[in-house]
N, C-alpha and C positions, 0 to 999 in steps of 0.2 A: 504494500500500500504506500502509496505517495502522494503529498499535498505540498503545491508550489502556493501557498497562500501567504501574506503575511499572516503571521502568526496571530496576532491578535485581534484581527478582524475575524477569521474562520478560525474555529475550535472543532476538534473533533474528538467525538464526544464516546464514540465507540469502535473498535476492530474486533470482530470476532469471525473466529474460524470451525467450523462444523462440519468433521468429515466421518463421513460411518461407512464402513466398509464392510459386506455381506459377500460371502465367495468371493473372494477377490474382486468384489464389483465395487467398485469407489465412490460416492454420492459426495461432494462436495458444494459445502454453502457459507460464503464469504459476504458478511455481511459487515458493513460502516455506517455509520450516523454522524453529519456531523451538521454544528451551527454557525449560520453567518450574524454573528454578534456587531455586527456595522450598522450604520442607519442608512445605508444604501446597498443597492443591488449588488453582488458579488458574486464571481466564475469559484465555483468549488467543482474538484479533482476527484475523479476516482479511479487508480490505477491500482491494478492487481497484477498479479502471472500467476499462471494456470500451464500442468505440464503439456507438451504440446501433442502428447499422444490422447490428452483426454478431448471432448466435446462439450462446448457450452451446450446447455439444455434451457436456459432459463435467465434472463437479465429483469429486473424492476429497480424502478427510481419512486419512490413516494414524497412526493413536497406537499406543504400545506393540506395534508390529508388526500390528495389526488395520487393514484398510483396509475405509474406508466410504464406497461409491461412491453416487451419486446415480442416481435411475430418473426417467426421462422418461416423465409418463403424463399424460391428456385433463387439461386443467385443471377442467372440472368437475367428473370421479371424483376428483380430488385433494381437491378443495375440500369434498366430499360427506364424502368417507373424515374425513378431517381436519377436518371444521369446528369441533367443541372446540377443538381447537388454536388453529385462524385464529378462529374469534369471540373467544377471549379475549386474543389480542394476540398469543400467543406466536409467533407465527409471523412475525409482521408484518414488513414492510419487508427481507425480504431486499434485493430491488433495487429503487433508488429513482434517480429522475433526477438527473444531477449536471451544470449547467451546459447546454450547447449541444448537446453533440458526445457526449455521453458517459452512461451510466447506472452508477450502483455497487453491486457486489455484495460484503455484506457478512454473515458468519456470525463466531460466536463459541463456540466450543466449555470446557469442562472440562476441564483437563488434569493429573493427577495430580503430587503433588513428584517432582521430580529425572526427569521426564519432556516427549519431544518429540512435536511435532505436524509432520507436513506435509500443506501442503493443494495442491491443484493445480486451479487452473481451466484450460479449455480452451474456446476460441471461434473460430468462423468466419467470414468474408465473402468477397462478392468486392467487389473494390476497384472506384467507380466513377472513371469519368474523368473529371472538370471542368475549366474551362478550361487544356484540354491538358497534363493529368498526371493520376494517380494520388496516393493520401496514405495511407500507413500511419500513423497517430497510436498511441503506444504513451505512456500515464501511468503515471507511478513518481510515488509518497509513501511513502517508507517512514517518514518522521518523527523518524527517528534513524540513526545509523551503520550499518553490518550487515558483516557479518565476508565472507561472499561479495556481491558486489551485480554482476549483468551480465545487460547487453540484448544479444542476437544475432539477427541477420536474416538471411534469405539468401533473392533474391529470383532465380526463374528464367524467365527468356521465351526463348523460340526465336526467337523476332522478331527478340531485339538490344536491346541498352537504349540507347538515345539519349541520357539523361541520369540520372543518380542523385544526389541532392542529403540532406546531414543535416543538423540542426541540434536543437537543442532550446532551451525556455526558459528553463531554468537553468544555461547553457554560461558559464563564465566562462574567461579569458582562461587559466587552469592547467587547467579541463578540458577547452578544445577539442580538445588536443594526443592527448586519451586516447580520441575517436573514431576508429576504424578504419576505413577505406574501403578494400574491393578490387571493384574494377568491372572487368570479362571482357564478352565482347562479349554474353554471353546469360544471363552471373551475374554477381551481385554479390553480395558479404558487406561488413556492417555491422556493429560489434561497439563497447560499450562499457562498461569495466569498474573502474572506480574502486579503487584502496584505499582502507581504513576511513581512512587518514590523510587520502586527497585527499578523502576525502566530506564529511570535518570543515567547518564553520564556522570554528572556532579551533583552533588547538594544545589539545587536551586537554580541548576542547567533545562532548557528546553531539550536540548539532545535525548534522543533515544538510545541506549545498548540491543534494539530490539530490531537488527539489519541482518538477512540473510535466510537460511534452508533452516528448516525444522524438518528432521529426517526420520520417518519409522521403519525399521527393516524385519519382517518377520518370516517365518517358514513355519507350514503345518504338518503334522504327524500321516505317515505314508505307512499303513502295514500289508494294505492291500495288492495284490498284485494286477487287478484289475483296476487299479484306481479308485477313486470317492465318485459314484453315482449319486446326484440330486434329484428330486422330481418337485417342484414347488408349481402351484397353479394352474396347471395343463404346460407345464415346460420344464425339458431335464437339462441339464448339464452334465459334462462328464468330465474330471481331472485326470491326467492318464501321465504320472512321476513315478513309475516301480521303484521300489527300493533295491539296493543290491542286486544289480547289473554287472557282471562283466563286459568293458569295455572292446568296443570294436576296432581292432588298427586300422589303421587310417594311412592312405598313400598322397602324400600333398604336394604338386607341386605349387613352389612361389616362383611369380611371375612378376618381377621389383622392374617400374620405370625409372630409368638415372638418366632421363634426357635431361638439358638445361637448366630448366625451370627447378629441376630438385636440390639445386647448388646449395650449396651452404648447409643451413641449419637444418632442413629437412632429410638431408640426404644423411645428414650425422646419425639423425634421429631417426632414420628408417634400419640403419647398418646396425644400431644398440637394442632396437627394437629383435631384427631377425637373428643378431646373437642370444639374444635372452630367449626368443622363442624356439630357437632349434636344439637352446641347453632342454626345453621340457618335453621332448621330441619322448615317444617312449620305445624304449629298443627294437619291439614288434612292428612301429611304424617305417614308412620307406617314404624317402623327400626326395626334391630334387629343387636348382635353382637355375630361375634365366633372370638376367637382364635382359634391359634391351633402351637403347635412342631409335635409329631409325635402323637399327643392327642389332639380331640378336645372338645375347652371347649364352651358352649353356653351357653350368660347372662339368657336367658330366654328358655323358649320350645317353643316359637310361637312371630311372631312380635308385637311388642307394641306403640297403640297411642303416636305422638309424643307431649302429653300435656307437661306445664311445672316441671310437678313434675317428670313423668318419664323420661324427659331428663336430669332434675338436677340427677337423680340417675343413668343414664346412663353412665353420665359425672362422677363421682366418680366410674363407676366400670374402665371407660376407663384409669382412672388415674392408675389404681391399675394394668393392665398389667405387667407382666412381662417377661422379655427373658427367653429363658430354652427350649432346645434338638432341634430335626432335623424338615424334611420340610414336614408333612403330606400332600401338596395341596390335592390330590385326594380325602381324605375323609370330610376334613374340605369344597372344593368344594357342594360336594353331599350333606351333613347336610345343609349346607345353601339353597341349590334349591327345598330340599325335603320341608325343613320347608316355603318359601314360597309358592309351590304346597299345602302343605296341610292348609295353612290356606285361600289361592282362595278355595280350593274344599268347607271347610267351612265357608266361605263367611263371612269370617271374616274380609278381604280387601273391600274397595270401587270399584262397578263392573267398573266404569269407573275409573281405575288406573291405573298405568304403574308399572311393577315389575322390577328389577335393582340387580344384585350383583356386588359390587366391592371389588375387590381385592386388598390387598395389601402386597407384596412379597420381598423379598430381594436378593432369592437364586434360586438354580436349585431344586426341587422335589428331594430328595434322601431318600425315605422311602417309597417303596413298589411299587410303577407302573411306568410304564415309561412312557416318556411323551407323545408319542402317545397314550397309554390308557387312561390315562389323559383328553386328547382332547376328544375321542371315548364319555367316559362316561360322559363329562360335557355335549357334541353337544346332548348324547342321552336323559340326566335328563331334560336341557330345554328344549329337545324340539321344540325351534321354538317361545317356551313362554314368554321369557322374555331377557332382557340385561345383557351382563358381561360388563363390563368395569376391565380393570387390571392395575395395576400402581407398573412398574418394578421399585426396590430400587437400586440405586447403579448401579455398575459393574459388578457385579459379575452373575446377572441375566443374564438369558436365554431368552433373548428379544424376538426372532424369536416364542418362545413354545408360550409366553402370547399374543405374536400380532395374532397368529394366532387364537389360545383359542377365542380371542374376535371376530375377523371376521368372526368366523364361527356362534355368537351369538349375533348378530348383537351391538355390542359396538365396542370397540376402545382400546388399550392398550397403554398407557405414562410413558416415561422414567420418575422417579426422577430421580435427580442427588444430589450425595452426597455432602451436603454444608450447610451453615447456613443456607440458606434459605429454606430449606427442607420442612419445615411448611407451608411456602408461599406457595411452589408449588403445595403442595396436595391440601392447601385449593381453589386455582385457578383453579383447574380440578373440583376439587365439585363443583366450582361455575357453572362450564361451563354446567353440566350437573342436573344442582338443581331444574333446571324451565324447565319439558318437558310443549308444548304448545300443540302439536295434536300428536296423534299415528298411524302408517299407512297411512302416508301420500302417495297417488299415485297423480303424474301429467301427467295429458291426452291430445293428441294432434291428430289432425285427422290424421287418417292413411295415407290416399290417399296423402298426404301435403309434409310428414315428412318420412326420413329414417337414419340409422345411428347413433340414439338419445341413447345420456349418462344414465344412472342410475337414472330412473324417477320413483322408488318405493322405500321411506323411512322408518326404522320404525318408527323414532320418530323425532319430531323438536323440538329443547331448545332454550328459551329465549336466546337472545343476537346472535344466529348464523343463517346460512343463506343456504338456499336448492337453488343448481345450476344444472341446465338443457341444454343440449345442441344439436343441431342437424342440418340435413341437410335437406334443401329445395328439394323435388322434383316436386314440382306444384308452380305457382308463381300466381297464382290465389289466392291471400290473402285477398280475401274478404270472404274468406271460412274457413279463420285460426282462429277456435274457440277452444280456453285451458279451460280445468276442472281440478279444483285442490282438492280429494276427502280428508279427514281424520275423524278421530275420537276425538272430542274436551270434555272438559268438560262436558257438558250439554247436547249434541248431537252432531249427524254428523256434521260433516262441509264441506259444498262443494259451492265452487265456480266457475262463471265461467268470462271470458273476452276475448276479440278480439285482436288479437297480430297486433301490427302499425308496419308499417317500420320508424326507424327514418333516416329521412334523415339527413346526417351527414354536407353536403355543407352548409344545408340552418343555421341546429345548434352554426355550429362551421368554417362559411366562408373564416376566412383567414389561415386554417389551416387541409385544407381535405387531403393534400400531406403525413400527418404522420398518417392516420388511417390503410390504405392497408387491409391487408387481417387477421387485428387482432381478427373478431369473428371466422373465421376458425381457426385458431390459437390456439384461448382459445380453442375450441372444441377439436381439438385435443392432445390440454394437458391435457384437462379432461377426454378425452376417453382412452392416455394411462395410468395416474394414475391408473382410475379405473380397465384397464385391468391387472396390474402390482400387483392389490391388489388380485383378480379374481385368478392370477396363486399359489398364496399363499395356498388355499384352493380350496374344491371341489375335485371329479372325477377327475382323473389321466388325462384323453384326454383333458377334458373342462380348467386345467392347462394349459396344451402344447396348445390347442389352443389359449387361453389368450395371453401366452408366445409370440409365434408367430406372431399372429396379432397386438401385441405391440412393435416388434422387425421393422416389416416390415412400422409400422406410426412412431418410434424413427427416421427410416432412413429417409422416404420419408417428414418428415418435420425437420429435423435434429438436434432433440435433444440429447442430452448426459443424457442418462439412464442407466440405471443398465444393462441393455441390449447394450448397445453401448460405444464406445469409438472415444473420438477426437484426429486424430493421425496430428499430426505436423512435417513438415519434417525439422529437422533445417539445417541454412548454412553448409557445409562441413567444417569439421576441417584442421587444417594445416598437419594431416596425413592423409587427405580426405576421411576420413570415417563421412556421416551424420547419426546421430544417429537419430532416432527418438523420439517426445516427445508423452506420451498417456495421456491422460487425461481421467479417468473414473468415474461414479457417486457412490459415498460411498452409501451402505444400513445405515440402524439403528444399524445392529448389531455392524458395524466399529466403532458407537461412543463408545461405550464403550474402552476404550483405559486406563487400568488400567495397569500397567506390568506383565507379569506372569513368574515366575523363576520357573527352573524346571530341573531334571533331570530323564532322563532315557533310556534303550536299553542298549548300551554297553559302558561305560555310558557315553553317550552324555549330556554335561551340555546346557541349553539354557536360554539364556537370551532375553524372547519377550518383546518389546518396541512400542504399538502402537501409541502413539505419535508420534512416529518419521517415523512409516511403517517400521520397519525394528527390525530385531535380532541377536544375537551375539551367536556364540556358541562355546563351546571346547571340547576335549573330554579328560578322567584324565585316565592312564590307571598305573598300577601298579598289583601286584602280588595277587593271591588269598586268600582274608582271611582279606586282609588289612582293616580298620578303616579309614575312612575322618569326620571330621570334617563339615557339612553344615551351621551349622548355628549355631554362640553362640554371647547372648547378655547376660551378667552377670548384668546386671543393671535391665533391664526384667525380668530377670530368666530363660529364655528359651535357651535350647538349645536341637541340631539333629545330630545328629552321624548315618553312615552307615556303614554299612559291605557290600564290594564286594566278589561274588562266582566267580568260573573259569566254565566254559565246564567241562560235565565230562568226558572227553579225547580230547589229541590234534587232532584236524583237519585234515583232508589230506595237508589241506595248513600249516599246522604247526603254526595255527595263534590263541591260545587261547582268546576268549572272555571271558570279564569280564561285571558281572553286579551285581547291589544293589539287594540282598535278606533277609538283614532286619534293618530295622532302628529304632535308641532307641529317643524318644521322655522327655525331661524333662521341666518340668515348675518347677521351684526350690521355687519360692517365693510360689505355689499353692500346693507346694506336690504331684506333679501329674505326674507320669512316666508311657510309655508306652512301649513295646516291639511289633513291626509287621515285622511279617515273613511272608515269602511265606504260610506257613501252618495255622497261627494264629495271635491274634491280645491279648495280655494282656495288662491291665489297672491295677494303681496301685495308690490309693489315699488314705492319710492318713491310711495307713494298711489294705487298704480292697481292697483285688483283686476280678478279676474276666477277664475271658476270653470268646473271642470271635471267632469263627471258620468264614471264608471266607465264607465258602457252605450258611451263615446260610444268613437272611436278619431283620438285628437286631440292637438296638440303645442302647447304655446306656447313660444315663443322671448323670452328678452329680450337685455339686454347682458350681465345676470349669472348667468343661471339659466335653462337649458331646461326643460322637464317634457313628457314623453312617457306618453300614456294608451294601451294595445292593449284592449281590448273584453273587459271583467269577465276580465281578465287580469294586467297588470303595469303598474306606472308607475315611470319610470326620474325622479330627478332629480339632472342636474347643476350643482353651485355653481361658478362660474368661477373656478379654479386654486384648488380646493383637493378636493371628495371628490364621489363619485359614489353614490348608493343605490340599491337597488330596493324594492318595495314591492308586495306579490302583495296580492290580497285574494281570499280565499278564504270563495265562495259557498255555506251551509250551505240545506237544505231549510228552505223557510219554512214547513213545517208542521213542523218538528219540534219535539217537545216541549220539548226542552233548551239544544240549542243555537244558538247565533248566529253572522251572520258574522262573520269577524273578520280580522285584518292580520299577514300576517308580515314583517320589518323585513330587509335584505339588505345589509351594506358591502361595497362591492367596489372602491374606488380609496380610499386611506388617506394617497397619497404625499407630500402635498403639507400632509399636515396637520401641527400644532408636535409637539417632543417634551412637551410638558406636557398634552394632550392625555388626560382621563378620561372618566370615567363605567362605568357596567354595559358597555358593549361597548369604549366608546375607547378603556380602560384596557389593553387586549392588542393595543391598534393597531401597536406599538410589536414585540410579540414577548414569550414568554414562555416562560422557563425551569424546566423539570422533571424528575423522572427518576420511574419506575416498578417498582419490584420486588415481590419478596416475594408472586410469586402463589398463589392461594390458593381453596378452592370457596366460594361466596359461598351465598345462601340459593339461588339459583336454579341448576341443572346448566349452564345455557349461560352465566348471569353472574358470573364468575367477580370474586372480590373481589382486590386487592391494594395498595398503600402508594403515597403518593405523595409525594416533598417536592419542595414549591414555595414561593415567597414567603419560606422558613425557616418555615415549619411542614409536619407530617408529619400525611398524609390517608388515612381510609380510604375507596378509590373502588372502584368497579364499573363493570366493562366491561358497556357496552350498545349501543344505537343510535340514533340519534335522526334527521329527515326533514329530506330540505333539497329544495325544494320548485320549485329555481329554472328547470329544464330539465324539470319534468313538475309541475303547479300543482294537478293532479287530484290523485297518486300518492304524490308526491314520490320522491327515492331513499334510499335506507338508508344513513346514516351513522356506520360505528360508532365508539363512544367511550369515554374514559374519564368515569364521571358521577362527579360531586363534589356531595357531600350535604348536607343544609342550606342549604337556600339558598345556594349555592357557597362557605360559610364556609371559608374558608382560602385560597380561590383568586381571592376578589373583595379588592380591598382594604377595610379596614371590613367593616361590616356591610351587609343590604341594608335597612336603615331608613333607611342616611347617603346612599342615594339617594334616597329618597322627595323630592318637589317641590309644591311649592304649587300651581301651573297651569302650562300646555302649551305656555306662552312664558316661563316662567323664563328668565333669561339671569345666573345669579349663579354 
């Protein structure tokens, strides 16, 4: 929770967190209260996070006794109804990604003097199980004191709870004492509730100690070998974690990209990662290792026992990795699938084994296929035979290519995220997937009984996690409800079978049957849209749209906020009586990545993307043909980017010459490395040894300090070693057209490593830039709404519009809407744009 208020005009008055958790099915309700204590109208804050695997179910605001509930409706009739709204901003960024684990939902309402507000969110999940527990994660910011503050849990399994553990990250040694724990053999309560004294920072400080995760970890009792069968109100559930498995080996290869972009810090941290994971290798297992840039290289020609001599030598060739050129996936793919096909055909593997490739990536594929083929030939080489698992590096990845890569073969695809703990996080995914238990797992339930049932054929089950089943009753004759759970184990088959009980929940859990309702239909149907949600990602074109569909039509009828749907709020009327709308909609994966991307290009439109904030900035620089600008110069770096603009080649019937970038001079000063890319060509130039490169061609050159990757009248990536990464589209105009020509659009996408003194037209936002936006207003245009902007210390009038970023569709590009800033970005560029203008296209001053 967070409130930008001054303090003593809004008071807030309460935070309470209320989570009850039944079968793993999570019910969450956060509710706040607070007063505007002023004699005039005041904006009060309500910002939460919520984990991003759950779904809001439910938002209300109640002011002055009027409650204003939120409706769940298609996100596209949302977006349609409302698009005034949403194109001019006012809508924007309800919920925005925050961190890892978590997405934040934030509204802000008006609220009258000597008047309160309470808003309540309300969100669901079911909990999954990772190595061998459960995690409720509950964030609290309230950012100042608060007169009520209390988290309560109360978690219920029939199974039995084995363990229940709290903790948070802002426990200090006076408030550990103030967690409450009562742990019952099938309940447990959790409670913790601070006074505004103990919340304090200091004696008589507004500060709060009360910032960060309040974390519950539990795991339930498992004797059964068939698993915990429920049956609650015409709906079962089934938990399928056997105890006491022997583990299945496992044949893995890793498939490490060390193109360019992995330099430095990553590449360390991938090499300490695949040492620590091939130490937990277990002797019965068989591994194998490729790299690959645009070349790939493999330790061995066939997988190798993982005894301890060949992992100690595996471990010194992983150390030996190094960065160097562009992103072969497709062939380094195929080499690894081939070489464990050819050594099952040679029976080289143990018959009872599981085969495994994972990946590990930083970048998009830019060397030879695209990603669609990509996908075609990995889905064709397995076959159906074995697992990908993929683990996107960074930002800059192409999230969507690899998640989907793995769903179609039957694994999983995990973000890393760039940071110290890099290491940790790869090694925490190996663990998850180190100890498969059975393969082909199918769970059977009579037909006659049962309709409607979730995803009851698995390929494989790992140690520590937990196969979930769900479905609807259509016989209530349960004396006839006999489950078989078939797999393929170690040593043999494995098949079980057992009689599904109803438990009755009154006699269980007596003084408290008012809070269970209709929670196993519930969980069923959040597990039925996940899985449908996953379904429209891949497969047959129809059997997508029918997924789509059918998960659009259960997002409504049980009203969660999906990817498919949106929660529209209708707020009070303002004092011009216009109510705006609030939308709230469910981020994908792709949204977390929220790196900035600066860029320029078309006529030339500069744009400044900022996911972080959901929002971008753009201006457009226009001046005479021929002219030089300045992009980018950090003299401390060595780097700098000079453009030359072309004109039309004749005035327009509108008399309105276009300008755009057709070619840009690239220097790394400290590296020796200049380059020249024109609409026609692309030269390099290091330490005295050129060489060029033609557009038509599809071609890489590597050096010690600079890659360049060519794809076929398409994109050219260039990376500087340890410091910035670009792309560079050229986009192909009809050669018989009258006017116009081709020309270059300019793309930063790695900035990290560059100084903080670091300017120019784009450099200059490398850094981050600070704004605010009010005062909306109708512009000359109905969809482009005008409004005020201060930045730098001065106050702008800008216009919401849109402008194309070209990077993921080079024909189309996609719509990016923004605020534009007028004049030649006057007020938002530093100087003027004359104090960029440059002599020639290797300036380096």
């Amino acid at each position: 929770f967070r409130r930008v208020i001054k303090k003593k005009m809004v008071e807030v008055l309460s935070v309470t967190v209320d989570c009850t958790v039944t079968n793993r099915f999570a019910h969450t309700v956060m509710t706040s209260v607070a007063l505007n204590k002023a004699n005039e109208s005041k904006e009060i804050f309500f910002d939460v996070e919520l984990p991003k695997s759950a779904f809001i179910t439910n938002f209300s605001m109640e002011i002055e006794g009027k409650v204003y509930v939120g409706e769940v409706k298609e996100k596209e009739k949302a977006k349609k109804q409302y698009e005034k709204a949403v194109s001019s901003g006012q809508t924007a960024g309800l919920v925005k990604a925050s961190g890892r684990k978590m997405e934040k939902f934030s509204v802000s309402v008006n609220i009258a003097a000597e008047s309160n507000v309470t808003f309540i969110l309300t969100y669901e999940e079911l909990l999954q199980r990772k190595l061998g527990q459960y995690e409720i994660l509950i964030r609290v910011k309230p950012k100042s004191v608060v007169e009520q503050f209390q988290i309560s849990t109360n978690i219920y399994e029939p199974q039995g709870l084995s363990h229940v553990d709290a903790h948070a990250t802002f426990l200090s040694n006076e408030l550990l004492p103030l967690v409450e724990k009562t742990v019952l053999d099938k309940k447990a309560h959790i409670s913790f509730s601070p006074t505004v004294e103990q919340q304090r920072t200091c004696p008589g400080c507004d500060g709060t100690l009360i910032d960060g995760d309040f974390v519950i970890k539990y795991d339930v009792n498992r004797q059964e070998k068939v698993g915990d069968i429920q049956i609650v109100n015409g709906y079962f559930v089934h938990f399928f974690a056997p105890p006491d498995l022997p583990r299945v080996p496992k044949n893995v290869v890793f498939v490490i990209d060390r193109s360019g972009s992995m330099m430095g810090t990553k590449m360390a941290q991938t090499r300490d990662a695949l040492v620590a994971i091939l130490e937990d290798l277990h002797e019965e297992d068989h591994f194998a290792l490729l790299q690959f840039d645009s070349d790939v290289l493999s330790w061995k020609e066939s997988l190798t026992k993982a005894t301890k001599q060949n992992v100690a030598e595996a471990k010194d060739y992983a150390r030996s990795i190094q960065d160097n050129g562009a992103t072969n996936i497709n062939q380094a793919m195929l080499d690894g699938i081939n070489m464990l096909k050819r050594d099952r055909q040679a029976n080289r593997l143990p018959e009872r084994s599981i085969d495994m490739v994972i990946l590990l990536t930083d970048g998009m594929p830019n060397f030879g296929k695209s990603f669609h083929t990509i996908q075609e030939n990995v889905r064709s080489a397995i076959g159906g035979n074995m697992s990908l698992f993929c683990l996107g590096f960074g930002n800059d990845v192409d999230y969507n290519f690899l998640d989907v890569m793995s769903k179609e073969n039957k694994g999983v695809a995990r973000r890393i995220f760039e940071a110290s703990d890099a290491t940790l996080q790869l090694q925490d995914f190996y663990e998850e997937v180190a100890s498969p238990l059975l393969l082909e797992v199918d769970l059977v339930y009579p037909d006659n009984a049962v309709d409607y049932v979730t995803t009851s054929h698995f390929p494989q089950l790992f140690n520590g996690s937990e196969i979930v089943v769900a479905g609807r009753l259509t016989d209530n004759d349960l004396d006839n409800f006999l489950v078989e759970v078939l797999g393929q184990g170690l040593e043999d088959n494995f098949k079980v079978q057992g009689q599904a009980g109803v438990v009755d929940w009154n006699v269980m859990y007596p003084d408290e049957t008012y809070i269970f309702g209709d929670f196993t239909e519930r969980l069923w149907a959040y597990l039925t849209i996940q899985q449908l949600l996953e379904k429209s990602k891949t497969g047959p074109a129809d059997e997508k749209a029918n997924a789509t569909a059918k998960a659009l039509e259960m997002s409504l009828q049980y009203s969660f906020v999906t990817p498919l749907t949106s929660m529209v709020v209708t707020k009070p009327e303002t004092e011009d009586g216009t109510d705006s709308p609030l939308i709230a909609d469910k981020l994908t994966e792709v949204q977390y990545a929220y790196s900035p991307v600066y860029l320029v290009d078309g006529d030339p439109h500069f744009i400044i993307e900022l996911p972080g904030r959901n929002d971008s900035l753009c201006f457009n620089i226009n001046n005479v043909p021929g002219t030089i600008f300045n992009l980018v110069r950090d003299p401390e770096a060595g780097v700098f980017v000079n453009g030359q603009i072309i004109g039309d080649k004749k005035i327009p019937p509108d008399g309105k010459i276009n300008t755009y970038f057709w070619r840009f001079g690239i220097v790394h000063r400290t590296l020796g490395v200049s380059l020249q890319v024109t609409t026609q060509y692309i030269s390099v130039s290091q330490d005295g040894k050129d060489a060029k490169l033609l557009w038509t061609d599809t071609a890489s050159l590597k050096g010690p300090n600079v890659d360049v990757v060519v794809t076929k009248d398409g994109s050219l990536t260039v990376m500087l070693k340890r410091s910035v990464k670009f792309v560079i589209l050229l986009h192909k105009v009809w050669k018989k057209h009258p006017y116009h020509r081709d020309y270059l659009g300019f793309y930063t996408l790695d900035t990290h490593l560059l100084s903080p003194s670091v300017h120019g037209l784009l450099g200059q936002f490398y850094h981050g830039i600070e704004y605010e936006v009010t005062d909306l207003r109708p512009g000359e245009s109905p969809e482009k709404p005008d409004a005020t902007m201060f930045a730098k210390g001065h106050q702008l009038n800008v216009t919401r519009g849109w402008q194309r970023d070209f990077r993921r569709d080079v024909k189309n590009g996609e719509n990016v809407p923004c605020w534009f800033i007028h004049n030649n970005g006057s007020g938002l560029i530093d100087g003027a744009a004359a104090d960029y203008v440059v002599s020639s296209l290797f300036t380096t001053v």
